[in-house]
C-alpha positions in Angstrom: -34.3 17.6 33.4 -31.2 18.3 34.7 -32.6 21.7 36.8 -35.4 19.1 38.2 -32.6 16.9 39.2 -31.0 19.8 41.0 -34.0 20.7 42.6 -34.4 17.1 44.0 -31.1 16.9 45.2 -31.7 20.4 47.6 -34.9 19.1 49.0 -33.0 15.8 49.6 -30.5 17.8 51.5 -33.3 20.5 53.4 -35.2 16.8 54.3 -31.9 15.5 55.9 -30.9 18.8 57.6 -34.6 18.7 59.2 -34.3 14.9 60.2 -31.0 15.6 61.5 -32.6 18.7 63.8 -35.4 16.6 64.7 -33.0 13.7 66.2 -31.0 16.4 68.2 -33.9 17.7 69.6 -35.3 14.2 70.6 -32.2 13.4 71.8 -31.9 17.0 73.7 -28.3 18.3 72.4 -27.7 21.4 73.3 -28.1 24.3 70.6 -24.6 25.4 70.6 -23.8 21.9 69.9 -26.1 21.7 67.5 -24.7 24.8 65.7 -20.8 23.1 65.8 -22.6 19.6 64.3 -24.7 21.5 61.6 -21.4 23.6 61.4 -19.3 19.8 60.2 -22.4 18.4 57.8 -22.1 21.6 56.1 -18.1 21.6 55.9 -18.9 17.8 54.9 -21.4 18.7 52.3 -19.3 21.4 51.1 -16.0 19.4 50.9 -17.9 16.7 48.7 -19.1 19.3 46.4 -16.2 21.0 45.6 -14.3 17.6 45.2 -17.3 16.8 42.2 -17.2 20.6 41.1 -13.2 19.8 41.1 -13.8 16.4 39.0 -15.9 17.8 36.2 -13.2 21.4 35.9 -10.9 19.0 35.3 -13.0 16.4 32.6 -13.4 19.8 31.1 -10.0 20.8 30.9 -9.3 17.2 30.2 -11.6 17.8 27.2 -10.4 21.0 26.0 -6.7 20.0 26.0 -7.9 17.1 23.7 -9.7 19.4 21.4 -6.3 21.9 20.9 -4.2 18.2 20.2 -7.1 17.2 18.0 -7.0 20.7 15.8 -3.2 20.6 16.0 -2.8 16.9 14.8 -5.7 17.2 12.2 -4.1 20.4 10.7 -0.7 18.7 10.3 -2.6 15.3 8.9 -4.9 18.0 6.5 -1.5 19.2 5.1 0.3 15.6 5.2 -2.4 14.0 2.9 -3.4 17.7 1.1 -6.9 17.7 2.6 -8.5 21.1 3.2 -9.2 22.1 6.6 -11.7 20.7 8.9 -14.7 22.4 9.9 -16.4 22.2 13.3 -19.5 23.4 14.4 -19.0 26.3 16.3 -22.3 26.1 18.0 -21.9 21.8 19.3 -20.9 21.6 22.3 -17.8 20.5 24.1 -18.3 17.0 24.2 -19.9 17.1 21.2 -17.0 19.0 19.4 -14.2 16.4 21.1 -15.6 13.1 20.2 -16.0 14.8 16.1 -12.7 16.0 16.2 -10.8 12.7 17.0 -13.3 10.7 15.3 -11.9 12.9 12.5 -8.4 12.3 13.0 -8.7 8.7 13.2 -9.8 8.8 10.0 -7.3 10.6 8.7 -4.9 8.5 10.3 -5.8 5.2 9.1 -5.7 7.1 5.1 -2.6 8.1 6.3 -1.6 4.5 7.3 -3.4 3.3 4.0 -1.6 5.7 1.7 1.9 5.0 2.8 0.7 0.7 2.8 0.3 1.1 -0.5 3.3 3.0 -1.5 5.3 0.5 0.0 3.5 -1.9 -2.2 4.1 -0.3 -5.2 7.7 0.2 -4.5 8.1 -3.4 -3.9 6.4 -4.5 -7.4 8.1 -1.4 -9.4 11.7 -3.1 -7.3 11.1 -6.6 -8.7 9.9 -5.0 -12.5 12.4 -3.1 -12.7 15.2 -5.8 -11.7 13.5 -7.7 -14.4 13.2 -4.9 -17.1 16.8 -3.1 -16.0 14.3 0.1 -15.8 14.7 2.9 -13.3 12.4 3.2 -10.5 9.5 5.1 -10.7 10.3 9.0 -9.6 8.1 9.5 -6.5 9.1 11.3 -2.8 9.3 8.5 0.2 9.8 11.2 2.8 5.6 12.1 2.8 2.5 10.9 2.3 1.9 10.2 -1.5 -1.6 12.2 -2.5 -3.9 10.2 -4.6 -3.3 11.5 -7.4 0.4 10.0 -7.0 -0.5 7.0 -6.1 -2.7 6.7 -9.1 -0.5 7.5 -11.5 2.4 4.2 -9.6 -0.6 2.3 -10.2 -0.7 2.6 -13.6 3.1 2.8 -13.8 3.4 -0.5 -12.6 0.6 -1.8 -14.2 2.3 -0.9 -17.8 5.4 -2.5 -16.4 3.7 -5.7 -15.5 2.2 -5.1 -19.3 5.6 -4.9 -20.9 7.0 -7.5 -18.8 4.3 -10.3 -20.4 5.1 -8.9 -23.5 8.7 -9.3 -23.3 7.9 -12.7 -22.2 6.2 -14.1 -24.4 8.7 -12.6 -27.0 11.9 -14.2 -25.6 9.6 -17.7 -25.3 8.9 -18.0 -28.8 11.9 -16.6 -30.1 13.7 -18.8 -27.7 12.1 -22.0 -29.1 12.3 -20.9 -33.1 16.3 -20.3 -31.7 16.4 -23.7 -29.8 15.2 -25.7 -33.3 17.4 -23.8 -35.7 20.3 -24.5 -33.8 19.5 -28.3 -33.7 18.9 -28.0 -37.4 22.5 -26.5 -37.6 24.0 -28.7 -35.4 25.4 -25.3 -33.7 26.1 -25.8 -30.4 25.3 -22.1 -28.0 29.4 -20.5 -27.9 28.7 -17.5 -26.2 27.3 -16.4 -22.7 24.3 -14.6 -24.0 23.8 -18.0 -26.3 24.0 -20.0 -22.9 21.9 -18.0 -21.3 19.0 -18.0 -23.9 19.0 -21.9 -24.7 20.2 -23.1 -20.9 18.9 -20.2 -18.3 15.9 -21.0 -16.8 13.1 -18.9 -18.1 12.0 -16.8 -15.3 15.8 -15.7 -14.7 16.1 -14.3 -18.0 16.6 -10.8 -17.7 14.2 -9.0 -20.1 16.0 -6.0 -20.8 15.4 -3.8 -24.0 19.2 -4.8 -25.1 18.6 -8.3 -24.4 15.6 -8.5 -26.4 17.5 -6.8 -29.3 20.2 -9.3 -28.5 17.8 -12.0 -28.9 16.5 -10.7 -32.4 19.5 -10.5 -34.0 20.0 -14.1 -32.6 17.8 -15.3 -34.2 17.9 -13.4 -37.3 21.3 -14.4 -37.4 20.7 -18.6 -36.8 18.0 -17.5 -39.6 20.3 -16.3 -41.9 22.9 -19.4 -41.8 19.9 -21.6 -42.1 18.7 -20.1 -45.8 22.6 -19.9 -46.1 22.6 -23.7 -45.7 19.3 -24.3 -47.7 20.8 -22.4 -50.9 24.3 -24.0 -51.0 22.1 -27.4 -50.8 20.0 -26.7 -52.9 23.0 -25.7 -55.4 24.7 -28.9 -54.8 21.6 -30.9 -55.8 21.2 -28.9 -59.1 25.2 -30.2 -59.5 24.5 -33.6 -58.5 21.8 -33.9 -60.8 23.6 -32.2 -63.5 26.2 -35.0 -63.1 23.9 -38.1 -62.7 22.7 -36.9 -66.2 25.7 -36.8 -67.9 26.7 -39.6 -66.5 23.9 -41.6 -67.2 23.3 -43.0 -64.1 20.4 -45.1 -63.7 17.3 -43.7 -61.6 17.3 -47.1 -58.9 20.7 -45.3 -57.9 19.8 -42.0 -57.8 17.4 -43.1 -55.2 19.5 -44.9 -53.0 21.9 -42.1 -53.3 18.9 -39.5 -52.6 
């Protein structure tokens, strides 16, 4: 289609040369003159053409300098996210080749831009856990893109942190409400900071550290202790009271009202 197009475009131009000699020869301009005037359309013609034959050199150059920054920036992208190398067809053509390549590296660049998204995501949760837990962060390099493979294995990091975390939770709730009874049942009043913190702190401030929860344990094991403590020496004294109301006869209406 294109060669028919070319063709139409030189009898276009033979049709105007031949009107054009026609009109000088109605008009009765010499032939020299006619020579200089056929002489400027041609220079005219000419001058056109080259200035299209210059456009398209340079779309093509244009095009091939976007193809070597396209290879360039996919091959650094390929290594950044440990892709293997992109394959072109060697037989599309320039155009064709172009728009492939930096479709391809726009793609690449938004997993790029996803990747390192996420990473910072994962940072931030594995920051907060670990603030919570008093863990260490999760051993991973910031300075390049994370492969997928990395990323999965932060994902589950933080997704066994988050798991501990509930745990840990619902550890120091319950333990914290068995502690909060016993020491109204003692009458003990919290003395010490961690003792503060466990009864007073708000909950979600409570930092659930493995010490802490061991702290908490022995707590409790501790308030637990004191209580059966209590329950035996009354328990004693009851035997001795009763021991007492019998050998002293004392009638069962007042042993109720004592009791």
């Amino acid at each position: 289609r294109s060669e028919v197009l070319a063709a139409e475009a030189a009898s276009c131009l033979n049709r105007a040369m031949a009107a054009l000699r026609d009109i000088w020869e109605e008009i009765g301009i010499p032939e020299e003159q006619r020579l200089e005037r056929t002489d400027v359309v041609k220079k005219h013609i000419k001058s056109l053409l080259d200035m299209m034959v210059a456009e398209e050199e340079s779309l093509k150059e244009r095009l091939l300098k976007s193809i070597a920054l396209c290879r360039k920036e996919l091959d650094t992208l390929c290594r950044e996210l440990q892709l293997g190398p992109f394959e072109t067809e060697e037989e599309s053509t320039i155009l064709q080749m172009e728009k492939n390549l930096r479709t391809r590296v726009e793609v690449l660049q938004k997993q790029k831009r996803d990747r390192k998204q996420e990473l910072k995501a994962l940072q931030e949760q594995d920051r907060d856990l670990c603030d919570i837990l008093c863990t260490a962060l999760f051993s991973i390099d910031t300075g390049s893109v994370p492969s997928l493979e990395d990323l999965d294995r932060y994902r589950r990091h933080v997704a066994s942190l988050n798991t501990l975390k509930e745990q840990r939770r619902e550890e120091f709730v319950s333990n914290k409400r068995q502690i909060i009874l016993l020491m109204e049942e003692l009458d003990h009043t919290p003395d010490t900071s961690f003792e503060r913190d466990v009864v007073c702190e708000d909950e979600e401030a409570f930092c659930l550290s493995k010490d802490n929860i061991v702290a908490l344990q022995n707590l409790l094991q501790q308030l637990e202790a004191r209580r059966a403590l209590n329950e035996a020496v009354c328990a004693e004294l009851r035997t001795r009271i009763l021991a007492l109301w019998e050998r002293l006869q004392i009638p069962e209406e007042e042993r109720q009202s004592s009791a």
